[in-house]
N, C-alpha and C positions, 0 to 999 in steps of 0.2 A: 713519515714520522707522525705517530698519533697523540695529540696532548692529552694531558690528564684532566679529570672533571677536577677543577678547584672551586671551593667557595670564597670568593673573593671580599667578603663580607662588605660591599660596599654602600657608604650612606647613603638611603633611599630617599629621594624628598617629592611632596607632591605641590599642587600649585591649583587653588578653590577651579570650579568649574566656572567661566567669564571672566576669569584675570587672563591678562594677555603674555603667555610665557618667551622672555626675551632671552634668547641665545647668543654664543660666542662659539662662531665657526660650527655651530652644530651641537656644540656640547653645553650645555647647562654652563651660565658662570657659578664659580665655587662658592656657597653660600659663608664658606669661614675667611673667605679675600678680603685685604685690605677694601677694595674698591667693590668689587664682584657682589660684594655683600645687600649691592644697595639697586644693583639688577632687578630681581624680582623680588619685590619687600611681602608678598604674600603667600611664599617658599616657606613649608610647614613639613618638619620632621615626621617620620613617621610617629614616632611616641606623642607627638601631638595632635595628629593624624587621628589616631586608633582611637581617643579618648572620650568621643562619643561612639555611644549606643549603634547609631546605624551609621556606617562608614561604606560609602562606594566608590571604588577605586575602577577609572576609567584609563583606559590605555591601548597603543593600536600593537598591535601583534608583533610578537618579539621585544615588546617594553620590559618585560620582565614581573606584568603584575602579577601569576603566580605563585612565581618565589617569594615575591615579598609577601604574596597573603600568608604561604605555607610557613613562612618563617614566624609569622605572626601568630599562626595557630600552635605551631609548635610552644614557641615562649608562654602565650596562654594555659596550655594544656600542663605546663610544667608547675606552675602555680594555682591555677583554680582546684580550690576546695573539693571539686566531685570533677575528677577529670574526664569521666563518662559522659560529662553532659558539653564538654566542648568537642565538637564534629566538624569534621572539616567532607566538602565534599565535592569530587568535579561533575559538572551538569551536563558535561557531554558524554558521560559514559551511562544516562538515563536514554532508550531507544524508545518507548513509546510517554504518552502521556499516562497509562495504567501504573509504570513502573514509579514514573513523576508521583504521583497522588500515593503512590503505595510510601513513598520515604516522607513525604510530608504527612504521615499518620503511622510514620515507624512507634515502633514501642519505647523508646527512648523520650520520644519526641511528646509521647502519649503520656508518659508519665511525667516530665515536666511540667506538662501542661496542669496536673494533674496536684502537684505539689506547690504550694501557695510561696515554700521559702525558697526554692529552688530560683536558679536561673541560668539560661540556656546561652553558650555562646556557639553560634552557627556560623562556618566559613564554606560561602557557597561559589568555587569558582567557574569560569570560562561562559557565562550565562549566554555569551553572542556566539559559541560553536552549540551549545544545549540549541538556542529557539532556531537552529536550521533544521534541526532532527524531530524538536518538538514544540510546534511554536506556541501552545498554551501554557509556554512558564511562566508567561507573566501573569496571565491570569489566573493560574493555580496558586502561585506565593501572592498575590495581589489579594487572593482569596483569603488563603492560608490567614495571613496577616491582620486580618478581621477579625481573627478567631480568637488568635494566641493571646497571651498576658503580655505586651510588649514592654510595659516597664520592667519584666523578667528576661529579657532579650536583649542581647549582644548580637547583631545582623551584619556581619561582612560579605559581599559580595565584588565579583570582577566582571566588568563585558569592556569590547571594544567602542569605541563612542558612536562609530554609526548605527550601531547594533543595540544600543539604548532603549529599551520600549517605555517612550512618556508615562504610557498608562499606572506602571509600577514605580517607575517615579513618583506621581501623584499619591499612589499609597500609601509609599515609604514617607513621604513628608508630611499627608494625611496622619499617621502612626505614631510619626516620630518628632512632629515639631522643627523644637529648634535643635533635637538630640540627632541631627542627620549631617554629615559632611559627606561632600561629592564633590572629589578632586580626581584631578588626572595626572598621572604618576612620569614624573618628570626624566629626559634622559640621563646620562651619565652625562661626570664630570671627566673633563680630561686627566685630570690627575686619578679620576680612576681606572682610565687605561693606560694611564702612566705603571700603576701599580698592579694591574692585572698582568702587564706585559713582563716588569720582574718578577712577577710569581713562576711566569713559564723563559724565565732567562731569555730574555726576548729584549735587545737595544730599542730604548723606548724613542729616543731622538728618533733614530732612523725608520721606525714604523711610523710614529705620530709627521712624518715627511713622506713618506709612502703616503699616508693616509690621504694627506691635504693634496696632494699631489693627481691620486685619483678620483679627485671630489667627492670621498668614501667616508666622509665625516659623519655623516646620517648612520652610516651603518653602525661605524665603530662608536657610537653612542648609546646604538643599543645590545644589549647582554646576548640576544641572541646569535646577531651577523657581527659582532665581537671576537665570539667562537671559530668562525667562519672566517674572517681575516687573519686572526695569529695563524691558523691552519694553511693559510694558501700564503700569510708572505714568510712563514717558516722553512716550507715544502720551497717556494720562488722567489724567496729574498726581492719580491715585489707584487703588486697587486695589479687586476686586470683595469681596462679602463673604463669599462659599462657596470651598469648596475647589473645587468644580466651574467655579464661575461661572472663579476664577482659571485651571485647566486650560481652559477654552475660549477662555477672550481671550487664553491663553499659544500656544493650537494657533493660534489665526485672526492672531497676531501673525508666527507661525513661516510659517504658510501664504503670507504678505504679503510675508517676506523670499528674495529668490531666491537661490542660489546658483549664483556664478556658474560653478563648473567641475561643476556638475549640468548648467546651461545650453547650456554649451558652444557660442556663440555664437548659436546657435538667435533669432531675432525674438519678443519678446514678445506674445501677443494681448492683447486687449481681456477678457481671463477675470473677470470679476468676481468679489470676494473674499467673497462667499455662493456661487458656482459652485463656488468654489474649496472652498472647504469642503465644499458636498453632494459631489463628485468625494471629498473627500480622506476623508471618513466613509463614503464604500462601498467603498472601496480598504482603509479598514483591516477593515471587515465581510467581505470576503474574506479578507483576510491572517489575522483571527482564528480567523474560525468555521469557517476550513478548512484551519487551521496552514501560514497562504503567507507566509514571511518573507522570500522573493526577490522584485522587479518586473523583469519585462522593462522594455528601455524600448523605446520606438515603433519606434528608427531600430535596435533590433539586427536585424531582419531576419531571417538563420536562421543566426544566432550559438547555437554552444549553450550552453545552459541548465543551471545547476545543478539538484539536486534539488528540489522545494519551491519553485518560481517560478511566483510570476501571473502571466502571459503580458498583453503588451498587447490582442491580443484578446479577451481576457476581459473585461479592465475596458473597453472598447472595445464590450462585443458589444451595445449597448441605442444608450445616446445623448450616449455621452462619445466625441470626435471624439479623434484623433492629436496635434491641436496642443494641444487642448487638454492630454490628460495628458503631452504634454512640456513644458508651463508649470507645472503642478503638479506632477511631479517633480523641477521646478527650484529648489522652495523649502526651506527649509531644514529642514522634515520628513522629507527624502528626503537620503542620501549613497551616492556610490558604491561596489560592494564590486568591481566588475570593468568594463571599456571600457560592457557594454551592459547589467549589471544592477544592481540599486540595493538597498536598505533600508532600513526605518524607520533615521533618527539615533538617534531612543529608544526600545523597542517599546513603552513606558508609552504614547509618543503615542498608540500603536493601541488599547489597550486603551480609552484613552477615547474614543476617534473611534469605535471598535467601539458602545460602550456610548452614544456621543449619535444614531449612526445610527438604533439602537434606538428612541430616541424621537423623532427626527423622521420615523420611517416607521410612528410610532404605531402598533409591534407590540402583538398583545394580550399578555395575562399568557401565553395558552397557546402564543403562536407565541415568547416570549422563552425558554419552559421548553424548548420543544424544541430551541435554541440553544445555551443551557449547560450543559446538566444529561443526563448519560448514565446508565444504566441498569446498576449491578454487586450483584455478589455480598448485598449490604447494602441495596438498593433502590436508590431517584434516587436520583443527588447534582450536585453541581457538581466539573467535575476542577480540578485542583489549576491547569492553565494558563487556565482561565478564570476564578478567582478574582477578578482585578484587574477584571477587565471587569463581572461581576457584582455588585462593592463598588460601582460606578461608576453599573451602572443602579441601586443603591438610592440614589447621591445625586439621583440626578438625577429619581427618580421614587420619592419617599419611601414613596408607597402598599405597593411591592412590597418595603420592607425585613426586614417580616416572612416573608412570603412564601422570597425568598431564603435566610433565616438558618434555614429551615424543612428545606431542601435542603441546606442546608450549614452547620454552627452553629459553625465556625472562625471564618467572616467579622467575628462578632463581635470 
């Protein structure tokens, strides 16, 4: 059974950067509770949120800062006076620094500058998936920012908080004063997976008892591994008991669901959803261990290509057929960024699709080391983008968790 994408319109709150955010079992307490209220007293709505100038919204992967920026831009662009001049843009679908420096001297952007009454409101997401592809984004908007009229500027941005570069911080505060909030965007409430779970006819008592049951409170908190549990305790009328096991029945749940304007009419095979899977865990083994965040799809032909795209040949060049990977492009771990090239939905997907390929191709210890761990100044380590994937094979292969934290002693 595939759910439907619902927008669940749920209240977003964020919480300043050095306040200390206090939980209840995992979930945000309710900022409108009698009691709950008095939780975290520096719990700021978004519409209070947004109300300076430059607003950065921090958050770890799968929080949901995306949507709320996009929803943000949207509401904006519905009401600003020249709606041409509000842009929203994601920064990992820029492949070099050329392409970087080319939209920060777009002609929009040029004329703004350009017009004394005008003013520009800019939504810049995913800035910690941009600086792994190109890591001068902070210095190109650090630049940038020097430049432009910032009392004509509206600046929203999103990264993950490890992935934060100081240096543009100090710009942004350099720029902006006391016109700068930087908070980090808080989980869900229970009572909003109280009411997401009616939305998909789903007994809330009896999931929210699931949930606490599998110590899956962290996931179901947040909007992304949300999706991912209605899917596997609807399908199993129960959840697994590892965070791994959950990540796998949440990918082989997403695997199972197509999408249908990924699809694009296309005839479904007979692809088995184990095929489907071994297909979709060498597809992210490519995408990781060789930083490929773009897929060709089958039918682009000789469409060109962004920087940083797995070409269908590739994943193609052994004993995955055309149809087949355009049925498995068609599910719902895969969304479009252009007519003929795609992307991970999540890149968390890959990370762990990376890290189970690992072990269903029963790598040794020393063929996993030569994988994630490169060779600098200070000896091996593990880089800072293969973190997630290497967290993943110590779940999933407890042996090697020493081993890993040996190479890298952050992952603790």
């Amino acid at each position: 059974m595939c759910l439907p994408d619902l927008d669940h319109n749920w209240p977003r709150y964020v919480l300043p950067v050095g306040a200390t955010l206090s939980l209840s079992d995992g979930f945000l307490p309710d900022p409108d509770g009698r009691y709950e209220q008095y939780s975290n007293p520096g719990l700021l709505t978004l519409t209070e949120f947004f109300n300076r100038r430059c607003c950065i919204v921090l958050g770890d992967a799968g929080i949901g800062k995306s949507d709320v920026l996009l929803k943000e831009y949207e509401r904006v662009r519905e009401i600003a006076p020249q709606p041409a001049n509000v842009i929203f843009c994601s920064l990992r679908d820029f492949g070099s620094d050329v392409t970087a420096e080319q939209f920060l001297a777009s002609p929009v952007i040029a004329t703004w500058i350009a017009d004394d009454e005008a003013e520009l409101f800019l939504f810049l997401d995913s800035l910690d998936e941009a600086l792994l592809k190109v890591d001068t984004w902070s210095s190109l908007l650090s630049g940038a920012l020097t430049e432009w009229p910032l009392r004509r500027l509206w600046f929203r941005i999103t990264c993950r908080p490890a992935f934060w570069p100081d240096s543009l911080g100090f710009a942004l505060a350099s720029g902006f004063g006391d016109n700068l909030s930087k908070a980090n965007l808080a989980p869900l409430r229970q009572r909003d997976v109280e009411g997401a779970a009616a939305d998909h006819a789903i007994q809330s008592d009896r999931l929210l008892m699931e949930i606490r049951r599998a110590n899956a409170t962290t996931f179901a908190a947040r909007p992304l591994t949300l999706k991912m549990i209605f899917g596997i305790f609807t399908e199993h009328n129960r959840l697994p008991d590892t965070h791994a096991a959950m990540y796998q029945q949440g990918c082989r749940y997403l695997a199972s669901e197509h999408n249908a304007t990924v699809l694009e009419g296309h005839r479904l095979t007979n692809v088995s959803l184990d095929r489907r899977m071994a297909i979709v865990e060498r597809i992210a083994a490519m995408s990781v261990f060789c930083d490929r965040r773009f897929l060709q799809h089958p039918n682009a032909a000789d469409a060109p290509l962004p920087e940083g795209t797995l070409t269908a040949s590739e994943i193609c060049s052994r004993d995955v057929t055309p149809a087949e990977l355009r049925e498995v492009l068609a599910s719902a771990l895969f969304s479009f960024q252009s007519p003929y090239v795609l992307a991970w939905t999540n890149w968390s997907y890959a990370e762990f699709l990376a890290a189970s390929w690992c072990i269903s191709q029963e790598l040794t210890t020393a063929s996993i080391r030569n994988l994630i761990s490169v060779a600098g100044e200070r000896g091996t380590g593990i880089p800072q983008q293969l973190s997630s994937t290497a967290l993943w094979i110590g779940e999933l292969r407890r042996e090697l968790q020493r081993y890993l934290v040996e190479l890298n002693p952050s992952l603790l």
